[in-house]
C-alpha positions as CSV (number, residue, x, y, z in Angstrom):
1,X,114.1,-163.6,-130.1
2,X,117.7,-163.7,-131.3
3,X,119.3,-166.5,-128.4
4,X,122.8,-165.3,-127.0
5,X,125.6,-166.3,-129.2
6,X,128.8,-167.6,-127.3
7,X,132.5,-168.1,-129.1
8,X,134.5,-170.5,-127.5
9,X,138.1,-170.2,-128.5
10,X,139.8,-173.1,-127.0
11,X,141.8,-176.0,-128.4
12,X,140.4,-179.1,-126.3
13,X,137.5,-180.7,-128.8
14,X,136.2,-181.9,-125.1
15,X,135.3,-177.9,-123.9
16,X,133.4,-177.3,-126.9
17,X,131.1,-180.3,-126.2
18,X,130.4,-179.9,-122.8
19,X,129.9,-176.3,-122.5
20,X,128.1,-176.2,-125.7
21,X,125.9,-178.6,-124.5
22,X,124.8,-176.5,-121.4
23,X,124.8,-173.6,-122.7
24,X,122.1,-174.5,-125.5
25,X,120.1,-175.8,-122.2
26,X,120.3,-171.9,-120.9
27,X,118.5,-171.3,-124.7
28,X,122.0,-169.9,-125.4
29,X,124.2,-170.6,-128.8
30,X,127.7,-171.0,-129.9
31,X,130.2,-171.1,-132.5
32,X,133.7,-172.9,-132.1
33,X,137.4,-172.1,-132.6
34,X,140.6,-174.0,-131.8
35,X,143.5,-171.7,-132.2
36,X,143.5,-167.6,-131.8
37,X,143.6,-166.5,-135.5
38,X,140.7,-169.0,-136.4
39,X,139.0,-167.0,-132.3
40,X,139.8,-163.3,-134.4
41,X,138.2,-164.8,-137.5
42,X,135.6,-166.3,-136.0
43,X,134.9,-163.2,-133.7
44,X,134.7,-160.4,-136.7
45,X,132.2,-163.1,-138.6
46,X,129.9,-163.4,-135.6
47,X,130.1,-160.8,-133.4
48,X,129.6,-162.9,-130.8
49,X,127.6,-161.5,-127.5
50,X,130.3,-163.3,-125.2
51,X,133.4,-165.0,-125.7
52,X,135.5,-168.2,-123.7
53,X,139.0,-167.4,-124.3
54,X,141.5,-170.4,-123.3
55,X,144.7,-168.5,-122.1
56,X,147.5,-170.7,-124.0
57,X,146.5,-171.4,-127.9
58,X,147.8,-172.5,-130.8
59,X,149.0,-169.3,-133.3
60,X,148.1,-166.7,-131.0
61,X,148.0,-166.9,-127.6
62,X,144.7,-165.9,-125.5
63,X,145.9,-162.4,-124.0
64,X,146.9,-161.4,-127.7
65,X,143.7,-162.7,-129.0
66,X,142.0,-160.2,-126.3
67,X,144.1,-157.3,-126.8
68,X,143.6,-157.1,-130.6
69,X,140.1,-157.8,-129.8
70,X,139.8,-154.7,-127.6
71,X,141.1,-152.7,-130.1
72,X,137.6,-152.8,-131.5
73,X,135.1,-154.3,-129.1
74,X,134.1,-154.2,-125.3
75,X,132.3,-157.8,-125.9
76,X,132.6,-159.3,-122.3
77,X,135.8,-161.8,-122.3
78,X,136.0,-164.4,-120.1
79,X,139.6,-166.2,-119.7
80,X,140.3,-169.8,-119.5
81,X,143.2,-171.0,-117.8
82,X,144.7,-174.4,-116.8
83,X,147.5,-172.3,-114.8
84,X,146.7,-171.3,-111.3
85,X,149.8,-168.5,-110.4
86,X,148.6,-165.5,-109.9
87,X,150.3,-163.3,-112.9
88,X,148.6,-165.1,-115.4
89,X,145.3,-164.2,-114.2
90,X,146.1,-160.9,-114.0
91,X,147.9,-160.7,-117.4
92,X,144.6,-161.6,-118.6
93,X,143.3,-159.1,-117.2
94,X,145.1,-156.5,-117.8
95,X,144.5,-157.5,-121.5
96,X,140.9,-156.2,-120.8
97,X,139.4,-159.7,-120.0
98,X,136.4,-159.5,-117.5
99,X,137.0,-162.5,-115.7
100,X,139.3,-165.6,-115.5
101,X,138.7,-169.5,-114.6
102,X,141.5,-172.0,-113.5
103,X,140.7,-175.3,-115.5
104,X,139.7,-178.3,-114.9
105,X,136.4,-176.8,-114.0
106,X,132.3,-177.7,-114.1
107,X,130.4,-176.6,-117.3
108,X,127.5,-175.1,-115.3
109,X,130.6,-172.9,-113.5
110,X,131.5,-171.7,-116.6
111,X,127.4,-171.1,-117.4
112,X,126.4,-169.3,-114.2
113,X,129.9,-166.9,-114.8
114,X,129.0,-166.1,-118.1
115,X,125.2,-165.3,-117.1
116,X,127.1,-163.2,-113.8
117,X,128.9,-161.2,-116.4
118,X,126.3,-160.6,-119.0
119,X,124.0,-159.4,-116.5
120,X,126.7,-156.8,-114.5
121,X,127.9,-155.7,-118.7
122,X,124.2,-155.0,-119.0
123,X,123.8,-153.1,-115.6
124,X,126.6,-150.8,-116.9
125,X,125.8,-150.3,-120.1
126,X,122.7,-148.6,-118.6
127,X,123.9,-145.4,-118.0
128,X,122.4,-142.5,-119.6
129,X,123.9,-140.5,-122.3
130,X,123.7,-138.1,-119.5
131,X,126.5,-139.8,-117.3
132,X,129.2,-137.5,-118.6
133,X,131.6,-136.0,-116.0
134,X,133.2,-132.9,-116.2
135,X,136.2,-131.3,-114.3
136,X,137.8,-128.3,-115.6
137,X,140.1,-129.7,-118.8
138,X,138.4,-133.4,-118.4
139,X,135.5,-134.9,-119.4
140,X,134.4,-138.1,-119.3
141,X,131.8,-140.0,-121.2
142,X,131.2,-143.7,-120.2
143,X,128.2,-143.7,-122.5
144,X,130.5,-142.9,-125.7
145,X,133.8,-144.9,-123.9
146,X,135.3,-141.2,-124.7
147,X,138.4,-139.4,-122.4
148,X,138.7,-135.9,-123.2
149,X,141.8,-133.7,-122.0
150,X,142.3,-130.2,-123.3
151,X,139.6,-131.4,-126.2
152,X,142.3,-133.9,-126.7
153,X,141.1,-137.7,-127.3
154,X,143.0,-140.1,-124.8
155,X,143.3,-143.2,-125.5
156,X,141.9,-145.3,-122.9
157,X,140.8,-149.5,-122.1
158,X,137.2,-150.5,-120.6
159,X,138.8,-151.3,-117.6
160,X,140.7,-147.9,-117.4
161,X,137.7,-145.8,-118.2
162,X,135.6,-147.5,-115.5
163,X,137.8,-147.0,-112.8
164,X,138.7,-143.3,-114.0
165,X,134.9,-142.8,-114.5
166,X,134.4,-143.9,-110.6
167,X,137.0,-141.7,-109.4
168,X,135.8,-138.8,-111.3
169,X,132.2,-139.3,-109.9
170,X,133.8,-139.2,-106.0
171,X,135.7,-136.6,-106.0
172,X,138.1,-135.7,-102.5
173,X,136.3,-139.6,-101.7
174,X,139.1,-141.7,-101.2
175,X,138.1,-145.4,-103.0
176,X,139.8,-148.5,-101.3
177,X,141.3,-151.3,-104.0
178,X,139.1,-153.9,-102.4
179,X,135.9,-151.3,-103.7
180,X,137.5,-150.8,-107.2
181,X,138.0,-154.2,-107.5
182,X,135.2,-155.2,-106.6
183,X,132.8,-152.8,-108.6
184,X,135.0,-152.7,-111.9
185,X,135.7,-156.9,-112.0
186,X,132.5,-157.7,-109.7
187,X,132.1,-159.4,-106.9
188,X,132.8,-162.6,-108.1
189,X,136.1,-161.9,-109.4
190,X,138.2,-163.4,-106.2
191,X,141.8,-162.1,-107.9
192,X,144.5,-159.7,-106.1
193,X,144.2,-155.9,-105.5
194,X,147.5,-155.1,-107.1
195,X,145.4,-155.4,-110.5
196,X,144.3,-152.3,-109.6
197,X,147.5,-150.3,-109.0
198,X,148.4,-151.9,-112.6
199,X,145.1,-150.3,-114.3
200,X,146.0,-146.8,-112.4
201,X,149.4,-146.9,-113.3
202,X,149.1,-147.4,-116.7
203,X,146.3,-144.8,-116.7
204,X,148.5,-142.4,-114.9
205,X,151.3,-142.8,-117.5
206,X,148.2,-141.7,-120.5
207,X,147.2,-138.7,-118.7
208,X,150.7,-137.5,-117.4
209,X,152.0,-135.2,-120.3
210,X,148.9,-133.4,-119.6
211,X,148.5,-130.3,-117.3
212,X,146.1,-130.5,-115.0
213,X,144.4,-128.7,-112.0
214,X,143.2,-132.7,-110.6
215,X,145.0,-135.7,-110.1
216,X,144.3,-139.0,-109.3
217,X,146.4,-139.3,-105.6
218,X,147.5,-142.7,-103.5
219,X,146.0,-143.1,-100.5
220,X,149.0,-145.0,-98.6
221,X,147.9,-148.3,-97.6
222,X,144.2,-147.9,-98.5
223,X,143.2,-146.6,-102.3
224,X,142.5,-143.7,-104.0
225,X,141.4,-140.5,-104.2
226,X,140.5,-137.8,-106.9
227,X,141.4,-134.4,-106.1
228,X,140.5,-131.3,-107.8
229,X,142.6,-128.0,-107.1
């Protein structure tokens, strides 16, 4: 049985040790890098199941490293970070990273997150080819990670699929933040809401020069709602 392979992109010699170390006790494997050119390299040679991503890197930082890297892959990201403020978290995230954590922190942390994420990644990418939503000059397929308006293509993040996906599949339901947040970056994710009304900004801003009979509306105070006409 082929073990999970991990790529840890980080430039302290010390987090390749210990996590290594206890991830090859969880029957896992990993490959190293220590600056964000050698992580892209690294990551198109291994195609690596999961991947550590420190935030601030020699060559490249992190959050470009991520961004290029979801140009082609929805490989579940975790972000390492030895700042603690807020907008770095997020900026990470917004990059399309699936979680974040604040250094100096415990090896087995880093292994129980990693096993958190693999196993909610796998509870999503369960969905049937079936799962495809359809409202007048939309449709959705989270199978295919496709966004179709007017038979246009729209090009669209994990992240912003998801929570268009969710909307979609509720519609005149008004979602709060704290249940977007929640069921797109998983329970364990402990970050602010406003991450949210970042991912549905930018999302409105991709769907906008379209005409449409449905709109994604703000619920003042509360969340969201999808409305059909």
């Amino acid at each position: 049985m082929k073990k999970t392979l991990i790529l840890i992109c980080d430039d302290q010699e010390s987090i390749h040790e210990t996590v290594g170390e206890y991830l090859k006790l969880e029957g896992m494997d990993y490959v190293s890098a220590y600056d964000g050119i050698d992580g892209l390299k690294k990551f198109e040679e291994y195609n690596p199941d999961f991947i550590l991503l420190d935030l601030m890197m020699p060559k490249m930082f992190g959050t470009e490293v991520c961004k290029e890297i979801r140009k082609v892959s929805n490989v579940p990201i975790i972000m390492l970070t030895a700042k603690g403020e807020t907008i770095d978290r997020i900026t990470g995230l917004e990059m399309g990273a699936d979680d974040y954590i604040t250094k100096p922190f415990s090896p087995r942390e880093v292994v129980i997150r990693i096993k958190t994420v693999l196993r909610r990644v796998t509870s999503a990418s369960s969905y049937k080819k079936s799962d495809l939503i359809k409202h007048k000059n939309l449709e959705i397929n989270l199978e295919s990670h496709e966004v179709y308006i007017n038979n246009h293509p729209v090009n669209i993040t994990p992240k912003e699929i998801k929570i268009f996906y969710m909307l979609a599949s509720n519609p005149g339901k008004t979602l709060t933040r704290d249940y977007i947040l929640s069921e797109v970056w998983g329970y364990d994710y402990f970050g602010d809401t406003r991450v949210v009304d970042t991912q549905i900004k930018r999302l409105r801003k991709k769907i906008s020069s379209y005409d449409s009979e449905w709109e994604i509306k703000s619920i003042y105070g509360v969340g969201y709602r999808f409305e059909v006409s």
